[in-house]
Backbone as ProteinMPNN parsed JSONL, in Angstrom:
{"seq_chain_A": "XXXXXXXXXXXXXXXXXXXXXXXXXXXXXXXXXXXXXXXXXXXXXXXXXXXXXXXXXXXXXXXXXXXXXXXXXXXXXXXXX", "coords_chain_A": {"N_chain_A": [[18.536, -44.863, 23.982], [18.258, -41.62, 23.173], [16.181, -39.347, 24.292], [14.247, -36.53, 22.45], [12.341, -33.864, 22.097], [9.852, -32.863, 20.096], [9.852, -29.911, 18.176], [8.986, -26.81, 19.113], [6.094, -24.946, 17.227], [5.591, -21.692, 17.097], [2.944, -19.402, 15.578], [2.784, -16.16, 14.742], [0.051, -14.284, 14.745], [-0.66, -12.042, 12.024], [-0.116, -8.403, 11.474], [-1.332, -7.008, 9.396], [-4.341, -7.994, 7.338], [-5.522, -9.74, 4.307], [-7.055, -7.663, 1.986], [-5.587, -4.765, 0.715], [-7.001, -1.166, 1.989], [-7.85, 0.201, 0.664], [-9.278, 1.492, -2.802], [-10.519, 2.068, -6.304], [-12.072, 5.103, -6.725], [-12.557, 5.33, -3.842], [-12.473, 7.277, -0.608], [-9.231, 8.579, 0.083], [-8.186, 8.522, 3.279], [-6.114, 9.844, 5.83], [-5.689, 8.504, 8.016], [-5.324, 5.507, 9.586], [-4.128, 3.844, 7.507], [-1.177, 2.542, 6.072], [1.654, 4.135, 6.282], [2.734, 6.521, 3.799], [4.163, 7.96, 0.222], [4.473, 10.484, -1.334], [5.351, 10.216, -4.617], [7.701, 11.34, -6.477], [9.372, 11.416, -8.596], [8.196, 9.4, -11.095], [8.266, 8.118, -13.514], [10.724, 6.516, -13.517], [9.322, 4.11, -12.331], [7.583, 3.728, -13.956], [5.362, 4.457, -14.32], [2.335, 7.061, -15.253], [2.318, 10.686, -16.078], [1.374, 12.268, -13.69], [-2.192, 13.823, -13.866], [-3.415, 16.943, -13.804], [-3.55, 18.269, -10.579], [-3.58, 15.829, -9.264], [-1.702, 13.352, -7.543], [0.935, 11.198, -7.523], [1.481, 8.415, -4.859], [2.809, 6.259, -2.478], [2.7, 3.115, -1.326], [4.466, 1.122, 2.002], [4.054, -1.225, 1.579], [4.418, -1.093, -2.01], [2.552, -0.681, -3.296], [1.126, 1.501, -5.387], [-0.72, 4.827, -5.617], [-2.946, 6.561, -6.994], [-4.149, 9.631, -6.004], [-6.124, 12.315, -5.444], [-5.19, 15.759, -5.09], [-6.849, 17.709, -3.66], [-9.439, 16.455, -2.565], [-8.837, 13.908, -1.749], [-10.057, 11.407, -3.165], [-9.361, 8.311, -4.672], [-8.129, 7.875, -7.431], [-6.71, 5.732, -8.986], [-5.392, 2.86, -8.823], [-2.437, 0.817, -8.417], [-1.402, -2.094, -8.024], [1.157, -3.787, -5.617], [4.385, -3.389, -6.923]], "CA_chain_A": [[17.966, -43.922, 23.056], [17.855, -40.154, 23.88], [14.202, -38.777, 24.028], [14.246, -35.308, 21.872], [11.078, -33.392, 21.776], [9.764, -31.988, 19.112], [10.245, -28.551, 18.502], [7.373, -25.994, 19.266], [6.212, -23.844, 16.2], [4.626, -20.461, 16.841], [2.204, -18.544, 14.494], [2.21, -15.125, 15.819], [-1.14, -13.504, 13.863], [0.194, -10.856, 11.161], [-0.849, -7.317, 12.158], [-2.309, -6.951, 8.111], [-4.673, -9.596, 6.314], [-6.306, -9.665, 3.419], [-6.593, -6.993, 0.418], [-5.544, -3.148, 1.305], [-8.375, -0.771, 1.783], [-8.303, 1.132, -0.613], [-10.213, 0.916, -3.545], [-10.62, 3.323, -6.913], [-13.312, 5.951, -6.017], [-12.823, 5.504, -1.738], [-11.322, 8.534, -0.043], [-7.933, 7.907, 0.737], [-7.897, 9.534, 4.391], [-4.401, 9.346, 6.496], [-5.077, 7.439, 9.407], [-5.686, 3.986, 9.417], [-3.673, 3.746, 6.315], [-0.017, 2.262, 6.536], [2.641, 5.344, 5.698], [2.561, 6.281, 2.152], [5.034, 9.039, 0.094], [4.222, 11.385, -2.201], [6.013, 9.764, -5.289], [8.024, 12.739, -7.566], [9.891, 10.25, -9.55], [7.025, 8.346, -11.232], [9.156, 8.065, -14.346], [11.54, 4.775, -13.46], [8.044, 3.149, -11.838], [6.477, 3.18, -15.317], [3.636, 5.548, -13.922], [2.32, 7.64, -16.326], [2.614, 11.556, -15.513], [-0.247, 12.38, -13.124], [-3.141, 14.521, -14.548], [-3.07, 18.094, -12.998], [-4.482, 18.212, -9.152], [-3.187, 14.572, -8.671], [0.033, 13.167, -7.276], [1.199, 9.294, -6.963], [1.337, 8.016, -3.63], [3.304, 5.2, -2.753], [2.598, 2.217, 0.286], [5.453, 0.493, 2.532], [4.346, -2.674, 0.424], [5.036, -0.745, -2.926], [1.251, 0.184, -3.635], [1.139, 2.884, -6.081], [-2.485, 5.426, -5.48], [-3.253, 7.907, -7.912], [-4.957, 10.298, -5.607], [-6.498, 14.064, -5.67], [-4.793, 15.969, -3.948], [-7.891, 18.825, -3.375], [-10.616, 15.738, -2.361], [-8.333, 12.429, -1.297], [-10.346, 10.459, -3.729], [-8.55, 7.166, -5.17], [-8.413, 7.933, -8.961], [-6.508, 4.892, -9.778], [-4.319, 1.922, -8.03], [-1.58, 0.04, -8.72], [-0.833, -2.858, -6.532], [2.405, -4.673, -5.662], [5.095, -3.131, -8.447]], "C_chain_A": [[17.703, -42.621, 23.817], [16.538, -39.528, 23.135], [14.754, -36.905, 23.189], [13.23, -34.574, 21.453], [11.041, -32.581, 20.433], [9.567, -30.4, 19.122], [8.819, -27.665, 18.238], [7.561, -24.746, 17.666], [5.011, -23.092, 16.563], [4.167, -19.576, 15.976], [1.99, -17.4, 15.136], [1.155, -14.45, 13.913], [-0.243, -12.315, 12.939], [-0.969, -9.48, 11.566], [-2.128, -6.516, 10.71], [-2.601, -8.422, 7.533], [-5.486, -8.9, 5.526], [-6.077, -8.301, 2.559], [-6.075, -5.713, 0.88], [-6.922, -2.732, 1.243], [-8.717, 0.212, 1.34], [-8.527, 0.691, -2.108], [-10.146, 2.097, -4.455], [-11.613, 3.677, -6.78], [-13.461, 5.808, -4.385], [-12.116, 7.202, -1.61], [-10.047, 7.772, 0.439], [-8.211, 9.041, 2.145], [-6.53, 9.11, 5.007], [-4.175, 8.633, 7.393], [-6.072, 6.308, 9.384], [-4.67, 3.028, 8.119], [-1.876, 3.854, 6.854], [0.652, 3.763, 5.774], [2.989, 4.887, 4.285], [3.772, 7.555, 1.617], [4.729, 9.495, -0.921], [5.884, 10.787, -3.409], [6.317, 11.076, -6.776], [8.438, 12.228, -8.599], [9.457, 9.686, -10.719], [7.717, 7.722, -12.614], [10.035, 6.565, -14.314], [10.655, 4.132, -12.745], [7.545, 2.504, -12.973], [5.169, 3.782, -15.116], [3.686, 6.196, -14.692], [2.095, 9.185, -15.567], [0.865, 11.488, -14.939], [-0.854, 13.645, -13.441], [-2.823, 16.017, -13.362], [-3.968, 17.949, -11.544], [-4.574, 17.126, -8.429], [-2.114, 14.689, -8.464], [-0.158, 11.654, -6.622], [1.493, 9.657, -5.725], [1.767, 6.34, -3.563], [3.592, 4.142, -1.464], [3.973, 1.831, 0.718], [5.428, -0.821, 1.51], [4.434, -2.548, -0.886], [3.665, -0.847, -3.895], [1.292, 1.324, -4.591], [-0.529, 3.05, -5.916], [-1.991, 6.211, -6.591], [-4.146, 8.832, -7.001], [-5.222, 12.054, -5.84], [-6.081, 14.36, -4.773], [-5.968, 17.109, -2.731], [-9.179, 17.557, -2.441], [-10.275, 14.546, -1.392], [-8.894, 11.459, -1.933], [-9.191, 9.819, -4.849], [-8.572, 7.036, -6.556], [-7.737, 6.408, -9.575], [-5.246, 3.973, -8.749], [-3.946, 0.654, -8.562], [-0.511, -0.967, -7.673], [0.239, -3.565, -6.852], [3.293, -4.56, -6.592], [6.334, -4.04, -8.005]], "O_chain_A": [[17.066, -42.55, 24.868], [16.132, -39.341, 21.988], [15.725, -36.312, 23.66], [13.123, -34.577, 20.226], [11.908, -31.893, 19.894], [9.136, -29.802, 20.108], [7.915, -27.84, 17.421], [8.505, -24.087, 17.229], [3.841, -23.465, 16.472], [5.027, -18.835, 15.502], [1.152, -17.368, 16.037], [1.443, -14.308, 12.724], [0.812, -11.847, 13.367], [-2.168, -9.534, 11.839], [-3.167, -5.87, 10.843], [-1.908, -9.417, 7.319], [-6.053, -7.834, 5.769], [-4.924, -7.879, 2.462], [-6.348, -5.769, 2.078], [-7.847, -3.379, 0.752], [-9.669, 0.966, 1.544], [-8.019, -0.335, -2.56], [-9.818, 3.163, -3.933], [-12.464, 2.795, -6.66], [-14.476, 6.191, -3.804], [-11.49, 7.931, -2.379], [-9.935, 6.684, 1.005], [-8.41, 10.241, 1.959], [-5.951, 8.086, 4.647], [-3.107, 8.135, 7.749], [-7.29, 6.296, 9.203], [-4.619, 1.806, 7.982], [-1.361, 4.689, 7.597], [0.102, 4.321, 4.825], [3.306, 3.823, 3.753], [4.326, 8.143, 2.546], [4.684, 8.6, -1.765], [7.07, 10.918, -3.105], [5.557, 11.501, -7.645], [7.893, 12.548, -9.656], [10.357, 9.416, -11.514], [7.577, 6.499, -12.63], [9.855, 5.673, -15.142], [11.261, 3.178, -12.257], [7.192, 1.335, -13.131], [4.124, 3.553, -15.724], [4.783, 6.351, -15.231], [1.684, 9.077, -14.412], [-0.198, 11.032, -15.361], [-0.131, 14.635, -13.327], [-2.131, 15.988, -12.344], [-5.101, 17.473, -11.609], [-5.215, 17.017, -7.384], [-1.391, 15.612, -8.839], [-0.888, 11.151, -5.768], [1.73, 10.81, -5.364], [1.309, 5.434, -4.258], [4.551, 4.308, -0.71], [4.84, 2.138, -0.1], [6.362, -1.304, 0.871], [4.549, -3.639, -1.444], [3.757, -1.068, -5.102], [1.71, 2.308, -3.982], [-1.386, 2.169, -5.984], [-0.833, 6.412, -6.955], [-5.287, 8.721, -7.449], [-4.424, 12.809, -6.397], [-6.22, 13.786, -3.693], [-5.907, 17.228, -1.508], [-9.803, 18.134, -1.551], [-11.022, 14.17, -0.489], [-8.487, 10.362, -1.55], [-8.433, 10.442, -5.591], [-9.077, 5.992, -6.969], [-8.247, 5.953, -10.598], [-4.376, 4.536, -8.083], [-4.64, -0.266, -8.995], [0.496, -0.782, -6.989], [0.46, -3.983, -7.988], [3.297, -5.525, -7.357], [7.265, -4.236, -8.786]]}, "name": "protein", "num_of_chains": 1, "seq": "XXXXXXXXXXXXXXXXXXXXXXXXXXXXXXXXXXXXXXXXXXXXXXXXXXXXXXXXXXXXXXXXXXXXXXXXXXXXXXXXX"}
């Protein structure tokens, strides 16, 4: 009988856990916060046009913000589209 070890499984930690951190009414500020894009498009998302002095904002994990653009406060979020 040939001996065959079992095979090692590594968990490497994920570098994000748990909810995003942003929230409606936080400031969105820029650092700490994964890269986001000023969304012009909003139209084939299903976003509704943004109010004057806002502009969507859109995460690597496909986050939609509603933020001000004059303040950085979080008028409205739309997670995971």
């Amino acid at each position: 009988m040939v001996y065959v070890p079992r095979p090692v499984v590594v968990h490497h930690p994920s570098a994000y856990r748990g909810p995003p951190p942003w929230a409606r009414g936080r400031h969105y500020g820029y650092a700490g916060y994964a890269p986001t894009y000023v969304v012009r498009d909003y139209g084939p998302y299903g976003l509704r046009h943004p109010p004057r002095g806002y502009h969507w904002r859109r995460s690597d994990a496909g986050d939609f913000l509603l933020v001000a653009i004059a303040t950085g406060i979080i008028a409205d979020v739309i997670l995971g589209r």
